[in-house]
N, C-alpha and C positions, 0 to 999 in steps of 0.2 A: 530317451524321452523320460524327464520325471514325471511322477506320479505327482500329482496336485491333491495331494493329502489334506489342505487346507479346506475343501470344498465339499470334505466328507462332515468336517469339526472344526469350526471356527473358534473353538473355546479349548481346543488341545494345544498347549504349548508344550511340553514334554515328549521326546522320543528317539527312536535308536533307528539310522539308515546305512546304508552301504554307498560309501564314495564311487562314483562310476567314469569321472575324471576331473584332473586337476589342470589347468590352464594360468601359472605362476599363482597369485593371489584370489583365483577364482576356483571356485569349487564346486563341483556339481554332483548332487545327492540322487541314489534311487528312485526317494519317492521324500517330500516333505512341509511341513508344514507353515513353512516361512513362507509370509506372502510377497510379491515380488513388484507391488505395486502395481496402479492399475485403477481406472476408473474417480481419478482425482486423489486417491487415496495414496500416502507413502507406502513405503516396504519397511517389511520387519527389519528389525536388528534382532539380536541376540548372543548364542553361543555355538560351537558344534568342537566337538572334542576338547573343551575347554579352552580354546580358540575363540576370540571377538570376530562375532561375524557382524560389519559394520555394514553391509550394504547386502541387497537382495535383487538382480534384477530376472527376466526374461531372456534369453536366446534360443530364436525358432523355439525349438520342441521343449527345453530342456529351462530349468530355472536354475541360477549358479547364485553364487552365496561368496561374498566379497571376503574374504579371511586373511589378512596380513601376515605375511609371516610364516604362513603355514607350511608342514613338512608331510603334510598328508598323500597318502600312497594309493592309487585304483584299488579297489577291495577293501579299505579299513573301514571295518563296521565301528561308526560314532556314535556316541551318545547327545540329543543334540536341546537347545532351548530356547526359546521364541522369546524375547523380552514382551512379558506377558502384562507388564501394566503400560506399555507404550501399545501394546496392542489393541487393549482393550480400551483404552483410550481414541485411538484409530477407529474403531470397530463403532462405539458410542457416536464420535463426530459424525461419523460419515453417516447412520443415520437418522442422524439430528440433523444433516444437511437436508436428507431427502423429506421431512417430517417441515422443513423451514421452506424449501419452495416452492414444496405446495401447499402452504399456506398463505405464501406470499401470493401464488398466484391466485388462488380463490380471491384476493382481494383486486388483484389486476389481472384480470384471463387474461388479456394478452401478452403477459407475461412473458420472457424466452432465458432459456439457460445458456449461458456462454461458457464456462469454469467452474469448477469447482476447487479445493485444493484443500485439505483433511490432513493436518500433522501435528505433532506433540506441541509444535508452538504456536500456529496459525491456523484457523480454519475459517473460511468463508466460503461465497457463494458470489459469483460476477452473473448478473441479468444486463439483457440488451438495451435496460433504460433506466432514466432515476426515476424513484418511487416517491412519493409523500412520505414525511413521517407518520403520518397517523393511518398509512395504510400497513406499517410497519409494525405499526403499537398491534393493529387487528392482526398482524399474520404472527405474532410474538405469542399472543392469549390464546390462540386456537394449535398452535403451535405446543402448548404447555398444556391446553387442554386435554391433547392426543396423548403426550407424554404420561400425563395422571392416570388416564386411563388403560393405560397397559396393554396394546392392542401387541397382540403377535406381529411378529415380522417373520415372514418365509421367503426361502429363495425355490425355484424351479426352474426350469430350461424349456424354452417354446422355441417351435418351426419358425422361421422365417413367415412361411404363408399360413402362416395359425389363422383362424380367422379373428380369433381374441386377442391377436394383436392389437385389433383395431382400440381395446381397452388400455395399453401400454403408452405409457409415456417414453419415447425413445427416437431416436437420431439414427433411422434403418441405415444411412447412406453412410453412416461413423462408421457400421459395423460388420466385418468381415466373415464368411461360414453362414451358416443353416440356421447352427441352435444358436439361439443368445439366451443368456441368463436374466430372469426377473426378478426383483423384490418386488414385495407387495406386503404391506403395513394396514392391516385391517382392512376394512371398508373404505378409507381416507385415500392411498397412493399407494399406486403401482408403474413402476419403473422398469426399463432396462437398467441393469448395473453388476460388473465383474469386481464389485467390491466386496468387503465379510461385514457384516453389519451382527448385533443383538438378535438374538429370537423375542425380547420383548419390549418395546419403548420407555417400560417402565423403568430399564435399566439406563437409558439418557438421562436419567434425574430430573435437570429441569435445562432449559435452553434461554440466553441472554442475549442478545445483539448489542455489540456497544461500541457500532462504529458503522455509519454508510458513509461511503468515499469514492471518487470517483477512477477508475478503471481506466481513463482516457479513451480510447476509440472501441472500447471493446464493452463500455456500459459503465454501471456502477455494481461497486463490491459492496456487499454486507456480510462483516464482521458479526462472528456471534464465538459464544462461548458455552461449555455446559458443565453438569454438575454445580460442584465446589465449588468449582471457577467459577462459571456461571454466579453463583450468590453471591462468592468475595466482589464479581466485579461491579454487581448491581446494589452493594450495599456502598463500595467506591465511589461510585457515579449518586448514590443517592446523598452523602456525605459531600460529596462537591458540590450538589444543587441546593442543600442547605447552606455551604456556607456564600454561593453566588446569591441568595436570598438577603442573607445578613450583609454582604454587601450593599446589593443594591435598596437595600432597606424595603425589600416587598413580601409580600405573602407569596408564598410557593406558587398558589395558583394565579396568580399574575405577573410571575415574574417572565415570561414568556413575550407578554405587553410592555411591562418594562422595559425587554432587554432589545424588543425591536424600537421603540421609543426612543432608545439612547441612538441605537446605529441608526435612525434618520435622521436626528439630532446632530452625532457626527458626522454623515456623510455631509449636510447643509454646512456645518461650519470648514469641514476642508473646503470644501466647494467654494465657501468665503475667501478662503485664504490663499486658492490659488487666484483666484480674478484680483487680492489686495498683491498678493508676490507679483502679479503679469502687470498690474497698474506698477509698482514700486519698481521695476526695471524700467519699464518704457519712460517714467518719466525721468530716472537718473543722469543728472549731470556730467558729461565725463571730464575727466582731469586730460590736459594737455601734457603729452610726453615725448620731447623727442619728434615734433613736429605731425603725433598721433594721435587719435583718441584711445584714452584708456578706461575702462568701464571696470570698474573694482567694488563688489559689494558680495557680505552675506543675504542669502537670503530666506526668509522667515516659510516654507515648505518642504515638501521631500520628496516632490511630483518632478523626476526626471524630465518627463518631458517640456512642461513647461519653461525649465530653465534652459534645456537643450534649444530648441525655438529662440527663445529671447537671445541666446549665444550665435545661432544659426545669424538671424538677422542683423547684430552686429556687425559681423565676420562680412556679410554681404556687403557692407558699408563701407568696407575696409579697417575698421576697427580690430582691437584687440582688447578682449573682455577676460574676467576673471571671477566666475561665482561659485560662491560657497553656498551647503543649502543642507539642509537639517541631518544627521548622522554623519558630519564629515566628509560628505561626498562634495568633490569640484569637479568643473567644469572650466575650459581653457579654450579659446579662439581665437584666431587669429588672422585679420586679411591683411596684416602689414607682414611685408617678404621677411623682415627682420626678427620677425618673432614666430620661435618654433615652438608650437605647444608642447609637442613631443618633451623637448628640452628641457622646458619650463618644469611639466610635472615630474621628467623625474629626477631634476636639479633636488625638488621639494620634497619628492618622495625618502628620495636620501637622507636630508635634514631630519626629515618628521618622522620618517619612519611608515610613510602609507605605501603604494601600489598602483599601478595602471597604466595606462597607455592612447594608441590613438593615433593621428597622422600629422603633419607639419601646422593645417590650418586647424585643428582640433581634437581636443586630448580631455581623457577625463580619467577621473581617480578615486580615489579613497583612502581617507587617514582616521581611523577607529580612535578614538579616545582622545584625539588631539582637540584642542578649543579652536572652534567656529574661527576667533579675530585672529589666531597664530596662523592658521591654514591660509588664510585673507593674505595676511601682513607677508608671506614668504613666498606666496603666489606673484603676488605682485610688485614687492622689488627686485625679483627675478625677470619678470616683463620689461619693466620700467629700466632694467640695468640694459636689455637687449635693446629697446625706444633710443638710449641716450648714443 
């Protein structure tokens, strides 16, 4: 069983243990202070007898230590070392996490935690729902508020039937054993959590969010950053909204008005333009081929489905259609037996150099950088050679 040395001093990365077995590239210490990951948080890296220890996990009783390479022998007393600013790094995010969702949730109680996930390159938090932004701006200030004020952070260990549990923010039915570990962050939050955190908030420096995104079935992520980072990336983000100001020619504080102004603006003019592309099919002329109708046109949108439909309907008629439609994408169908789209697009594909596929009566494609009238022009005297 190792000793979880970690849980005496979350700020010791320096020390000297006794190897108690080796299992090829896996190595397990007396007693140590690599964390092994845990509670959303990664595992240390470091060193142990001048050896790269690249991974940390958990088995049963015992925590092993990823070592490549290694020639180490049962008994070799090591000298060992915690990569101490990836740690403290770790240590800062995670809780900067727990300092960010309860603040989010002070803004939406009924808030729920899904994830969390705390590592040198990533950190965020996954909630069971989207939020506002501007509930986000609130849980960001109070968030940075706690931060300034430097509230202690302690860990402890409670009974399962404590009755002060009932103060714990925790997931009882997650959690295996009697005791569970608590952090608790001033006055503001207290949590169950087997992570290493700060003894003081003041040492999170300051906390940024500069991304909510959506998690798919599992809620929505927010992205946040701290420290340093944290500044570079809100001085980043404020240098992009200046220059999307000077773009849009507005004052900061309306460029928000602006910028939804424009996108109903655009959605009404696509919206134009697919009813002008759905009129400008239905009404085209076809050319006679080979005792067929042949339908052959660019078309002025980029709305797949709409040209699919108009293709579909042809095909129904027994025609054989050819449309091209904004980024180089075609479309190909066919109700005459003579004409294989399959064929068709990847006769053309060949020439032009695009891709796709599809089945006898309908095929579609894509040719990157090719001109609109060439993709036309090769589509269709390929059709028009199988009509004759």
């Amino acid at each position: 069983m190792t000793e979880e040395l970690f849980r005496q001093d979350g700020y010791a990365s320096e020390f000297e243990s006794i190897v108690t077995a080796v299992d090829g590239d896996w190595v397990t210490l007396e007693g140590t202070f690599f964390y092994p990951g845990g509670g959303g948080q990664a595992c240390d890296t470091g060193s142990i007898g001048g050896a790269k220890v690249t991974e940390t996990r958990r088995s049963g009783d015992d925590i092993q230590h990823r070592v490549p390479g290694n020639e180490f022998a049962v008994g070799d007393k090591l000298w060992c070392s915690v990569d101490w600013d990836r740690r403290y790094d770790l240590m800062r995010g995670h809780t900067a996490e727990h300092i960010l969702f309860n603040s989010l949730q002070r803004q939406v109680p009924e808030l729920g935690i899904v994830k969390i996930f705390i590592s040198p390159e990533s950190k965020y938090v996954i909630v069971d729902r989207d939020i506002p932004l501007e509930a986000v701006r609130g849980a960001v200030a109070f968030a940075n508020s706690v931060i300034d004020d430097n509230l202690p952070v302690t860990r402890s260990v409670m009974e399962r039937d404590d009755p002060e549990m009932e103060r714990v923010r925790v997931h009882l039915e997650r959690i295996e054993g009697d005791e569970i570990s608590v952090v608790e962050i001033g006055d503001v939050d207290i949590a169950a959590c087997s992570g290493i955190h700060v003894m003081e908030t003041g040492e999170v420096g300051a906390l940024f969010v500069d991304r909510k995104v959506s998690a798919g079935k599992d809620g929505t992520a927010i992205h946040f950053r701290i420290g340093e980072d944290a500044r570079k990336a809100a001085n980043e983000l404020a240098m992009t909204c200046m220059e999307v100001t000077e773009v849009l020619g507005s004052k900061p504080e309306d460029v928000v008005r602006t910028a939804a102004n424009m996108r109903a603006e655009l959605e009404g003019s696509r919206s134009m333009l697919k009813e002008a592309a759905a009129r400008l099919m239905e009404s085209q002329e076809p050319e006679s081929v080979g005792g067929a109708m042949l339908y052959a046109m660019t078309v002025p949108t980029a709305d797949r489905k709409i040209v699919s439909d108009a293709a579909e309907k042809r095909r129904a008629e027994g025609a054989v259609c050819v449309y091209v439609f904004a980024g180089g994408s075609a479309v190909v169908a066919s109700g005459d037996p003579r004409v294989d789209c399959r064929e068709v697009l990847s006769a053309a594909a060949s020439e032009l150099g695009g891709r796709g596929g599809g089945k006898p009566g309908f095929a579609q494609g894509g040719f990157p950088g090719v001109d609109q009238d060439r993709i036309l022009e090769c589509l269709r005297s390929r059709a028009s050679a199988l009509l004759k």
